[in-house]
N, CA, C and O atoms as CSV, one atom per row, in Angstrom:
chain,resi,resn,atom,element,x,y,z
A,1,UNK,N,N,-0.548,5.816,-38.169
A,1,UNK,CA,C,-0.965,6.084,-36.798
A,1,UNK,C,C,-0.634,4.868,-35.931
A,1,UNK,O,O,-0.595,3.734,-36.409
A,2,UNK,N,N,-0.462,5.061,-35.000
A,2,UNK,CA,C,-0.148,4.218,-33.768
A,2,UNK,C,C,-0.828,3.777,-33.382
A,2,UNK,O,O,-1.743,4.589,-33.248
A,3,UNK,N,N,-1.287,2.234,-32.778
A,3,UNK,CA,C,-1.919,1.173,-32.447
A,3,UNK,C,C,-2.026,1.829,-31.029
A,3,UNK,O,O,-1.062,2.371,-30.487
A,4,UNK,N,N,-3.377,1.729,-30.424
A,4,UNK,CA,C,-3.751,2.124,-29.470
A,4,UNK,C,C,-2.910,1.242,-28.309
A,4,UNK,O,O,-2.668,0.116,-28.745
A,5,UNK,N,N,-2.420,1.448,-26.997
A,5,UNK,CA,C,-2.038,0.438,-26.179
A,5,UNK,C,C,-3.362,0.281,-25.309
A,5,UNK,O,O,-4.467,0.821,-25.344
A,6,UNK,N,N,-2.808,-0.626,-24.570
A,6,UNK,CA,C,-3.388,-1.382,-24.194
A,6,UNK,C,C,-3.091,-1.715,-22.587
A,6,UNK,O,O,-2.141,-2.480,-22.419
A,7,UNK,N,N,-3.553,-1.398,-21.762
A,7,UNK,CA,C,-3.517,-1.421,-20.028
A,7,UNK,C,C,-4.643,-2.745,-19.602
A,7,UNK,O,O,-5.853,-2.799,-19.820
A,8,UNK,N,N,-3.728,-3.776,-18.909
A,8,UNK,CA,C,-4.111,-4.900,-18.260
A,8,UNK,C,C,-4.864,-4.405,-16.430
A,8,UNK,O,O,-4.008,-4.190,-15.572
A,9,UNK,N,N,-6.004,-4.302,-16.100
A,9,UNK,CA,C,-6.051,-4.183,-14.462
A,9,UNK,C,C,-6.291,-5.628,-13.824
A,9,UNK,O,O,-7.264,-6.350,-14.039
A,10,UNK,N,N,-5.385,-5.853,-13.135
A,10,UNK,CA,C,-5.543,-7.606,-12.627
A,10,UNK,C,C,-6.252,-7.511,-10.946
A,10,UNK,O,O,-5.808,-6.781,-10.060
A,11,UNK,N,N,-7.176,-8.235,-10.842
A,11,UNK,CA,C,-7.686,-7.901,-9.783
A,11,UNK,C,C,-7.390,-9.223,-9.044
A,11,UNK,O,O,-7.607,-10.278,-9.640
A,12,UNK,N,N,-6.888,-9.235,-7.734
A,12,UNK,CA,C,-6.908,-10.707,-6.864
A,12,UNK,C,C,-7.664,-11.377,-6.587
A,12,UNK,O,O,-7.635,-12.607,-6.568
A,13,UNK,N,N,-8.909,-10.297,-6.182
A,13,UNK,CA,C,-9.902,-10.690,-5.616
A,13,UNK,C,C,-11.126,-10.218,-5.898
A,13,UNK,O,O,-11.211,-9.027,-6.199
A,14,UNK,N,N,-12.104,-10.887,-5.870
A,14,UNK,CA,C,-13.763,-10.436,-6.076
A,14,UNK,C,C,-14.045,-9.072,-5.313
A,14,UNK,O,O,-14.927,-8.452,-5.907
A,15,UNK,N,N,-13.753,-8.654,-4.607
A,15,UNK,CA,C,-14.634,-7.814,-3.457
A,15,UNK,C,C,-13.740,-6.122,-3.853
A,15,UNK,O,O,-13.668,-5.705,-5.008
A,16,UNK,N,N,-13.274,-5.528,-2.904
A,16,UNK,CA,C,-12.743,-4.279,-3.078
A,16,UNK,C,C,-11.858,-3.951,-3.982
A,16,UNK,O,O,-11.731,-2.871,-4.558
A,17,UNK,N,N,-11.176,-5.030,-4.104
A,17,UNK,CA,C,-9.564,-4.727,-5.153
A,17,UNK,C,C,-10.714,-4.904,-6.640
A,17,UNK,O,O,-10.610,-4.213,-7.654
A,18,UNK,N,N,-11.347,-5.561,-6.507
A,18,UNK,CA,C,-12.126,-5.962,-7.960
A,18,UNK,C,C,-12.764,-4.676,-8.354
A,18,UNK,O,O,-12.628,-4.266,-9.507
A,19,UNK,N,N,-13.525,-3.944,-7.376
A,19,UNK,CA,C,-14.426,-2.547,-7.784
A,19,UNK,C,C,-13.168,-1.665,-7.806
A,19,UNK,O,O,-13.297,-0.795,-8.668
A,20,UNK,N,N,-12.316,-1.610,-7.333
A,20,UNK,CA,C,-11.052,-0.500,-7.640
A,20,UNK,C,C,-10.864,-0.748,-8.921
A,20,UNK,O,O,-11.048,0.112,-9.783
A,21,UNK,N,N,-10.447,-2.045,-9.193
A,21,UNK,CA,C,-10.085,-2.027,-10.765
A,21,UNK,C,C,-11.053,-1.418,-11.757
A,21,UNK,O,O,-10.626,-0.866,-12.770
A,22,UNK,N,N,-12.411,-1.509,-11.477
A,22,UNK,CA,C,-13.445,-1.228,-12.493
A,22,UNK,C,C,-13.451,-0.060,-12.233
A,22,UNK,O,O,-13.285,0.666,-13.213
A,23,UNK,N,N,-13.587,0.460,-11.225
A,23,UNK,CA,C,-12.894,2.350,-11.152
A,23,UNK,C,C,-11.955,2.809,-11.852
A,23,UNK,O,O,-11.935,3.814,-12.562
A,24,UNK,N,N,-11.054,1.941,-11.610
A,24,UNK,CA,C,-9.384,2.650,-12.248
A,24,UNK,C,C,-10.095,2.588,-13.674
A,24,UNK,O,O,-10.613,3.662,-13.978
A,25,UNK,N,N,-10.209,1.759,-14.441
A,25,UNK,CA,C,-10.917,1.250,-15.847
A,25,UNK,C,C,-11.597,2.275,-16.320
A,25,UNK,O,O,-11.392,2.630,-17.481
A,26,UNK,N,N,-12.822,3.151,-15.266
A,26,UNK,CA,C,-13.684,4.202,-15.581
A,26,UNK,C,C,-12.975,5.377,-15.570
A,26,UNK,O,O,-13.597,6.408,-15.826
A,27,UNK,N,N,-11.924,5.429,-15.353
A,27,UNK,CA,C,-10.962,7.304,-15.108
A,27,UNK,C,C,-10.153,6.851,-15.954
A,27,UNK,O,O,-9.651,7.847,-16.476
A,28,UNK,N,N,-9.543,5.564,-16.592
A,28,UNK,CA,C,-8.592,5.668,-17.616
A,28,UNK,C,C,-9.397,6.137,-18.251
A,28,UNK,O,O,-9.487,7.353,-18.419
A,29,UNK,N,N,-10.405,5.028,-18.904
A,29,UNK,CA,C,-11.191,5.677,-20.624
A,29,UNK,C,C,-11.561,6.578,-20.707
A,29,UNK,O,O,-11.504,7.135,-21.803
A,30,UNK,N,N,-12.155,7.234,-19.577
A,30,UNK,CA,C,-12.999,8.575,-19.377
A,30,UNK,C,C,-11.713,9.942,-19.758
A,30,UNK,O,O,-11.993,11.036,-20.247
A,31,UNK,N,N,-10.445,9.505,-19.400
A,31,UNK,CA,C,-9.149,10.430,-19.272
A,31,UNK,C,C,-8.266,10.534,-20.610
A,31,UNK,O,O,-7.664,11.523,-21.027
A,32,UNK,N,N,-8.359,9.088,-21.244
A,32,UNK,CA,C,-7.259,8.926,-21.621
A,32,UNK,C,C,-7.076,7.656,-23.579
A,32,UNK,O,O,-7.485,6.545,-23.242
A,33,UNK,N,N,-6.955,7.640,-24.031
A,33,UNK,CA,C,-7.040,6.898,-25.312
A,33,UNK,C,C,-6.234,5.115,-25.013
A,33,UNK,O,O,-5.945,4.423,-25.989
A,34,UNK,N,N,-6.069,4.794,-24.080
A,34,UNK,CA,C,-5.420,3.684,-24.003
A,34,UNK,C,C,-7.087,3.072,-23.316
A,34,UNK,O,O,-7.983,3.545,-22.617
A,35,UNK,N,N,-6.769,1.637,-24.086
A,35,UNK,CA,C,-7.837,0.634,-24.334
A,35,UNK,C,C,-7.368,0.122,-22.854
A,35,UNK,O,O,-6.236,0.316,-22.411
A,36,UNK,N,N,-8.335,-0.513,-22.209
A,36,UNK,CA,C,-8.517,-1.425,-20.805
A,36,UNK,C,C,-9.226,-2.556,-20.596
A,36,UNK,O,O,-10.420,-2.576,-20.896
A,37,UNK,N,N,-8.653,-3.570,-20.099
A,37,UNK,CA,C,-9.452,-4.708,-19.584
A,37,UNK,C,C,-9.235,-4.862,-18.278
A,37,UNK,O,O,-8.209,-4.411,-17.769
A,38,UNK,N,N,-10.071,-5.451,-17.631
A,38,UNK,CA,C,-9.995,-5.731,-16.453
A,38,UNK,C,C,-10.193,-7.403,-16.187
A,38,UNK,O,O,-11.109,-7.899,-16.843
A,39,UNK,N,N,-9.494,-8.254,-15.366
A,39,UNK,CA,C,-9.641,-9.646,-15.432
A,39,UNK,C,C,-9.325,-9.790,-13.840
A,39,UNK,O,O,-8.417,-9.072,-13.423
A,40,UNK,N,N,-10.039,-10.721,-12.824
A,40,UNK,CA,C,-10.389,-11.042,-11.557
A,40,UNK,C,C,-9.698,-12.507,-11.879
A,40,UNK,O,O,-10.176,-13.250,-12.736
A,41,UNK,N,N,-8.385,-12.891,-11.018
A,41,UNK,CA,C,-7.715,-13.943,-11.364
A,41,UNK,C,C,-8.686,-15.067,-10.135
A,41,UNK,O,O,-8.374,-16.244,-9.956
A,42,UNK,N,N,-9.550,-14.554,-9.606
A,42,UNK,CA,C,-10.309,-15.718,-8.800
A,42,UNK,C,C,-11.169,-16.527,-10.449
A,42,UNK,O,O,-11.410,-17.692,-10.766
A,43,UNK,N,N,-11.313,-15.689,-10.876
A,43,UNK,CA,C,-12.406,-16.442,-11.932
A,43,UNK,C,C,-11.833,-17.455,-12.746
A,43,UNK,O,O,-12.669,-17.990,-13.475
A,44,UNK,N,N,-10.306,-18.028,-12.892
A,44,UNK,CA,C,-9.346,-18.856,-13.458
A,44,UNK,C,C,-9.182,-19.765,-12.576
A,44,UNK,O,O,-8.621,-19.742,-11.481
A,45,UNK,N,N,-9.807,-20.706,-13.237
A,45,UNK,CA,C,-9.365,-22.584,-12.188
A,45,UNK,C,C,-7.966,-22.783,-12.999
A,45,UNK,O,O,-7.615,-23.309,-14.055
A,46,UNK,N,N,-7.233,-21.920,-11.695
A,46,UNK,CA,C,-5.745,-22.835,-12.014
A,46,UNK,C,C,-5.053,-23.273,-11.679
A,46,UNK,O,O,-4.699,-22.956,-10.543
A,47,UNK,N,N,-4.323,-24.334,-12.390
A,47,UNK,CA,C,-3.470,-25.078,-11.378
A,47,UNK,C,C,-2.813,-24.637,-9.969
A,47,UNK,O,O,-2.920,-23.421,-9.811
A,48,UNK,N,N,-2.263,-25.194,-9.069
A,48,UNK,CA,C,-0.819,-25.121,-8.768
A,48,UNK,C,C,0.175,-25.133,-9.309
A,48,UNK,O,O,0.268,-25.886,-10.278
A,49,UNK,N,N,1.173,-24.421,-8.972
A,49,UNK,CA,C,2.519,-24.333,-10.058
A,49,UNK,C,C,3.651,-25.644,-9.612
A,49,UNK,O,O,3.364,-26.009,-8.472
A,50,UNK,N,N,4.216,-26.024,-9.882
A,50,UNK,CA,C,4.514,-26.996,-9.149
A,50,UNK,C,C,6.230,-27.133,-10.605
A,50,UNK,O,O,6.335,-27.843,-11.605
A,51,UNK,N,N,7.100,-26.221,-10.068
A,51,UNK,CA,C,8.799,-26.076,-10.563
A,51,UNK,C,C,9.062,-27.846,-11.384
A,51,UNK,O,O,9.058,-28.953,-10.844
A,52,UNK,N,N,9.207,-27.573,-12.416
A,52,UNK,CA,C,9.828,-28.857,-13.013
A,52,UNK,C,C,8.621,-29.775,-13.829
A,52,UNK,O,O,8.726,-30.759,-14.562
A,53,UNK,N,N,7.743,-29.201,-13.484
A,53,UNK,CA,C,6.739,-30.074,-14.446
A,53,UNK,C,C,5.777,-28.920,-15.355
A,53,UNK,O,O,5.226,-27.889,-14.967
A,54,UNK,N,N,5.826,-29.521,-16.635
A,54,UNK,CA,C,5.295,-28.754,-17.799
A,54,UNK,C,C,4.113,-29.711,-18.054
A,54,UNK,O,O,4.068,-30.926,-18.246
A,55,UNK,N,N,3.121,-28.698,-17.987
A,55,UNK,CA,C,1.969,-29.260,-18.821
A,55,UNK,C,C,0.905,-28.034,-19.472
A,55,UNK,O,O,0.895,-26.808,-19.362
A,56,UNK,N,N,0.036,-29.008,-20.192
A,56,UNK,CA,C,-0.477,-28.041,-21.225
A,56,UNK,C,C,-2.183,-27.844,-20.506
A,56,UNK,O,O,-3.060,-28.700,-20.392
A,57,UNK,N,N,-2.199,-26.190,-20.057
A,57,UNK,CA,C,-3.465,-25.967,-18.956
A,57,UNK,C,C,-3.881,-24.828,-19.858
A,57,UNK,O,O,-3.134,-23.891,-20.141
A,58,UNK,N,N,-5.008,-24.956,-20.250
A,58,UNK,CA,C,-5.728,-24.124,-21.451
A,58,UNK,C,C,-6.548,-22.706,-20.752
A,58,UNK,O,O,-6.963,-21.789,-21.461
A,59,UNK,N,N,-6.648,-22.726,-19.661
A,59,UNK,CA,C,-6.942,-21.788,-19.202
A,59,UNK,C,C,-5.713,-20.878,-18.674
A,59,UNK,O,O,-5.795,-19.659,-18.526
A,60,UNK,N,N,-4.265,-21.853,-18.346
A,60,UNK,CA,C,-3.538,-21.003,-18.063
A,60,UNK,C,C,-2.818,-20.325,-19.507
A,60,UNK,O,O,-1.918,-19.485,-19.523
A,61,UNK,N,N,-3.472,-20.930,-20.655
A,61,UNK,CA,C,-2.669,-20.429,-21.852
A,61,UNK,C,C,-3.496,-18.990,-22.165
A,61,UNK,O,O,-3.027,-17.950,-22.628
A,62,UNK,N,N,-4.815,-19.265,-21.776
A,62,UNK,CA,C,-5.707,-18.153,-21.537
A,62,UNK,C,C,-5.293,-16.732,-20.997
A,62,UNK,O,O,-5.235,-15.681,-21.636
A,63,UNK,N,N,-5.100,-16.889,-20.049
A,63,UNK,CA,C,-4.830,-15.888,-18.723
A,63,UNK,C,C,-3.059,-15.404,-19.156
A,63,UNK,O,O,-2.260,-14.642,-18.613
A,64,UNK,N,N,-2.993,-16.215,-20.296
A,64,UNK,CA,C,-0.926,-16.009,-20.531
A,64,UNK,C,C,-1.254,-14.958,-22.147
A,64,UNK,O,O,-0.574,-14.012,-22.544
A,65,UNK,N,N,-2.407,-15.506,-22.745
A,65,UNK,CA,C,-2.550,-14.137,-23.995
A,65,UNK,C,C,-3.004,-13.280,-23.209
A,65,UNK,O,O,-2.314,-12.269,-23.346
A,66,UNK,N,N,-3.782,-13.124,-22.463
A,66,UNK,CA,C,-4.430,-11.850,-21.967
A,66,UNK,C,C,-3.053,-10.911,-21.458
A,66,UNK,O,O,-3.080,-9.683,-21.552
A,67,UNK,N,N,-2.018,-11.551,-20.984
A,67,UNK,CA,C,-0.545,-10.537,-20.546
A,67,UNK,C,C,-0.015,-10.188,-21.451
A,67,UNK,O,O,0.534,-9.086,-21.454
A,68,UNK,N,N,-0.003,-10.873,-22.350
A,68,UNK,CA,C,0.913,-11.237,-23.460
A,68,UNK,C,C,0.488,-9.931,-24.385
A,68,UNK,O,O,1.197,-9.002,-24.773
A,69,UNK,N,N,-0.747,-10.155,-24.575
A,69,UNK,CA,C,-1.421,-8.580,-25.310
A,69,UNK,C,C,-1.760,-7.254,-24.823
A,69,UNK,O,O,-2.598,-6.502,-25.321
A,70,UNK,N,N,-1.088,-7.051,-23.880
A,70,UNK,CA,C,-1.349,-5.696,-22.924
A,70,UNK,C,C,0.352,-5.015,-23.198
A,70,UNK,O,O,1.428,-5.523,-23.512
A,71,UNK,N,N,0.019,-4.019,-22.975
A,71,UNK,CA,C,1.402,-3.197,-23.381
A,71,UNK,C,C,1.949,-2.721,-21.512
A,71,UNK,O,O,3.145,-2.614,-21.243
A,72,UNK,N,N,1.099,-2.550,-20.686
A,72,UNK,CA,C,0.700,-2.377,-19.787
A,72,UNK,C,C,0.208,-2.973,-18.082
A,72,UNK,O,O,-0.667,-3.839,-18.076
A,73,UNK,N,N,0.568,-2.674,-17.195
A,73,UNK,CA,C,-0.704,-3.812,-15.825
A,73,UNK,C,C,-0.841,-2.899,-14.933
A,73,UNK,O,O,0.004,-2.034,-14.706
A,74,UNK,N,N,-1.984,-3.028,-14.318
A,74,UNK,CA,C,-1.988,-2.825,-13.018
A,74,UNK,C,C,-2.391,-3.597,-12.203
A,74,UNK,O,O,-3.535,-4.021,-12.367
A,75,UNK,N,N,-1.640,-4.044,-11.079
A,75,UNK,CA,C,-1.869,-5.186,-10.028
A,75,UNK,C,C,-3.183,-4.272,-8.871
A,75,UNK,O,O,-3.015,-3.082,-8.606
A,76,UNK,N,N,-4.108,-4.870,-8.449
A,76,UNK,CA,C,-4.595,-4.257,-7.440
A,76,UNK,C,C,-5.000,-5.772,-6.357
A,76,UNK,O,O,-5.952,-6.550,-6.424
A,77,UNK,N,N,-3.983,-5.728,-5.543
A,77,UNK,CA,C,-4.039,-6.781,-4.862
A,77,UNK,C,C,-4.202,-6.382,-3.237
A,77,UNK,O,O,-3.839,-5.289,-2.803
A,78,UNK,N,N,-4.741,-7.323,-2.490
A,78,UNK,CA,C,-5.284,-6.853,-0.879
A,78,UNK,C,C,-4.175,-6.697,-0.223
A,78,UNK,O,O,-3.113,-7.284,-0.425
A,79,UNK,N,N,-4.429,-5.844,0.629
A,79,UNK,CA,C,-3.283,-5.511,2.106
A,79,UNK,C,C,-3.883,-6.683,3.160
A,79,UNK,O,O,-4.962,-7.181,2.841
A,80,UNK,N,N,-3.387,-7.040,4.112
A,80,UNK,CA,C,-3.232,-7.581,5.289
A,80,UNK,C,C,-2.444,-7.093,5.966
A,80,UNK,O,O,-1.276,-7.437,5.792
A,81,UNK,N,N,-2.799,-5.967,7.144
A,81,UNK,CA,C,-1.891,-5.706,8.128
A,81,UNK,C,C,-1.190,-4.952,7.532
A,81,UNK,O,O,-0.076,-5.307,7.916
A,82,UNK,N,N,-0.998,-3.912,6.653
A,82,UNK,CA,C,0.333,-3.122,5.969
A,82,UNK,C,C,1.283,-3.487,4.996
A,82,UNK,O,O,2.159,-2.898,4.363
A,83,UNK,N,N,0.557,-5.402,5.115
A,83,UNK,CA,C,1.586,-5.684,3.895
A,83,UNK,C,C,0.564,-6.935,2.792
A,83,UNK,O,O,-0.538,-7.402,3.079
A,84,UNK,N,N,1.380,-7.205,1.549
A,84,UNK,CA,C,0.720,-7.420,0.955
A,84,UNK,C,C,0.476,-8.804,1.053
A,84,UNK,O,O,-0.381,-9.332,0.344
């Protein structure tokens, strides 16, 4: 049998995009056999990215298995004005 997949919902933000995700989360499982997490990237102290320099940020190694193990994403990120 086949390993269940696995759907990532990434939320931007605490407030509306965050309860959408936990919605979307409640009509997958309720619908469907694929496993869900939901993760609010405000809750990750992370760096700045900053091109050309490597370093070792344990929370960003964090937030890099959590992608890494999803077969799956959904972005639910805010509008401003019509765009994103």
């Amino acid at each position: 049998m086949a390993a269940k997949k696995k759907i990532l919902l990434v939320s931007a933000t605490r407030w509306k995009n965050y309860e959408l995700a936990q919605e979307l989360k409640e009509i997958i499982d309720n619908t469907t056999v694929v496993d869900t997490a939901v993760i609010n990237l405000e809750s990750y102290d992370l760096p700045l990215y900053k091109p050309g320099i490597e370093t070792k940020n344990e929370t960003a190694s964090e937030l890099s298995a959590e992608f890494e193990n999803a077969d799956g994403f959904v972005f639910c990120a805010p509008e401003y004005n019509g765009g994103l």
